[in-house]
SEFISE-559844 format. One line per 5 residues: number of its first residue (from 0); their letters; for each residue x, y, z of C-alpha. Coordinates in steps of 0.25 Angstrom, whole numbers, plus 2048, in hexadecimal, padded with zeros to 3 digits. Example, Ala and Ser with C-alpha at 12.3 -4.5 7.8 and 13.67 -1.06 7.14 Angstrom:
BEGIN
0 = as = 831 7EE 81F  837 7FC 81D
//
This chain:
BEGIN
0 = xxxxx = EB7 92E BCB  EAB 92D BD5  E9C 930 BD1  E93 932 BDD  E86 934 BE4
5 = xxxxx = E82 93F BEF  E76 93C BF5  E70 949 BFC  E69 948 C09  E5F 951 C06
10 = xxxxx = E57 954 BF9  E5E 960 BF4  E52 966 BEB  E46 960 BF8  E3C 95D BEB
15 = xxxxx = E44 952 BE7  E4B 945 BEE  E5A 945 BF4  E63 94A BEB  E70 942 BE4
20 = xxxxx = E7C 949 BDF  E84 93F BD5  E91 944 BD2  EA0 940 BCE  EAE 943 BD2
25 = xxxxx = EBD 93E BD3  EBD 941 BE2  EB1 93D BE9  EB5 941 BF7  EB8 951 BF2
30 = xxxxx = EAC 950 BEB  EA2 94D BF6  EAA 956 BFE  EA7 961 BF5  E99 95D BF3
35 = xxxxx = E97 95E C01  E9D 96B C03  E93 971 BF7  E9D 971 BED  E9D 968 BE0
40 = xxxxx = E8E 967 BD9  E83 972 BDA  E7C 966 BE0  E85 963 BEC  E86 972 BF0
45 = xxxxx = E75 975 BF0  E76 966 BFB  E81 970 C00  E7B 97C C00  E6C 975 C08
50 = xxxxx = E75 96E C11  E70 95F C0B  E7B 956 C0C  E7F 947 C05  E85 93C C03
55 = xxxxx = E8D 936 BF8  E82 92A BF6  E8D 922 BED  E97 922 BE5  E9B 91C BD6
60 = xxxxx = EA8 91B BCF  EA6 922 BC4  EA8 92E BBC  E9D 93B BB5  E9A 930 BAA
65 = xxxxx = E94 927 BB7  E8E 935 BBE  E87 938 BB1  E82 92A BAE  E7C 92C BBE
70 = xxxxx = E77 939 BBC  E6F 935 BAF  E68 92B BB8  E61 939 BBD  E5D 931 BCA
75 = xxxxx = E6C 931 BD2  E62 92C BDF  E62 91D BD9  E70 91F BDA  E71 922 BE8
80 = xxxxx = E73 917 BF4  E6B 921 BFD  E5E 922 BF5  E5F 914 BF0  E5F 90B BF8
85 = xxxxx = E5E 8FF BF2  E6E 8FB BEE  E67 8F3 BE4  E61 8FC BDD  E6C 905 BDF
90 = xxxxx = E75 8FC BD8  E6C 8F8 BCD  E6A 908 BCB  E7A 908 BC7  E7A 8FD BC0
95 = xxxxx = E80 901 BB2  E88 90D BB7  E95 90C BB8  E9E 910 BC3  EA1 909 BD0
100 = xxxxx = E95 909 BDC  E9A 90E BEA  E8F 913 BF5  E95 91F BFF  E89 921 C07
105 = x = E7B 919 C09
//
């Protein structure tokens, strides 16, 4: 099971910073490929819908227990290689999650 991280081009609401989608899934590659055909979270089809694309911004071993853990945070841009980037910091961030580290896209 992976968790990851979609970092969005553009903000998707343009009152707030770029967006993050934290999600989970047994098949990574179908999920992004559903996500970027609108499909899968309310989320991905309104980037869909504005025509804002992503990238998946990295990517954990993990299951929903590691998700929730990341998504109580309530701040997924810590999390994400794009916005932070200090590695670091980045690092220091996860400290204390489980699940194993791997970047995709920086």
């Amino acid at each position: 099971m992976t968790v990851y991280l979609l970092h969005f081009k553009k903000p998707i609401n343009p009152s707030r910073p770029p967006q993050h989608y934290l999600g989970w899934t047994t098949d990574l590659d179908e999920r992004i490929r559903a996500h970027r055909r609108g499909k899968g979270s309310r989320f991905c089809q309104v980037a869909f819908e504005r025509g804002i694309s992503f990238s998946v911004a990295e990517v954990w071993k993990g299951d929903r227990s590691l998700e929730r853990k990341l998504k109580q945070q309530k701040n997924s841009r810590r999390f994400c290689p794009i916005c932070c980037k200090s590695r670091s910091l980045l690092r220091s961030q996860l400290a204390g999650f489980s699940g194993e580290n791997h970047a995709i896209a920086h």
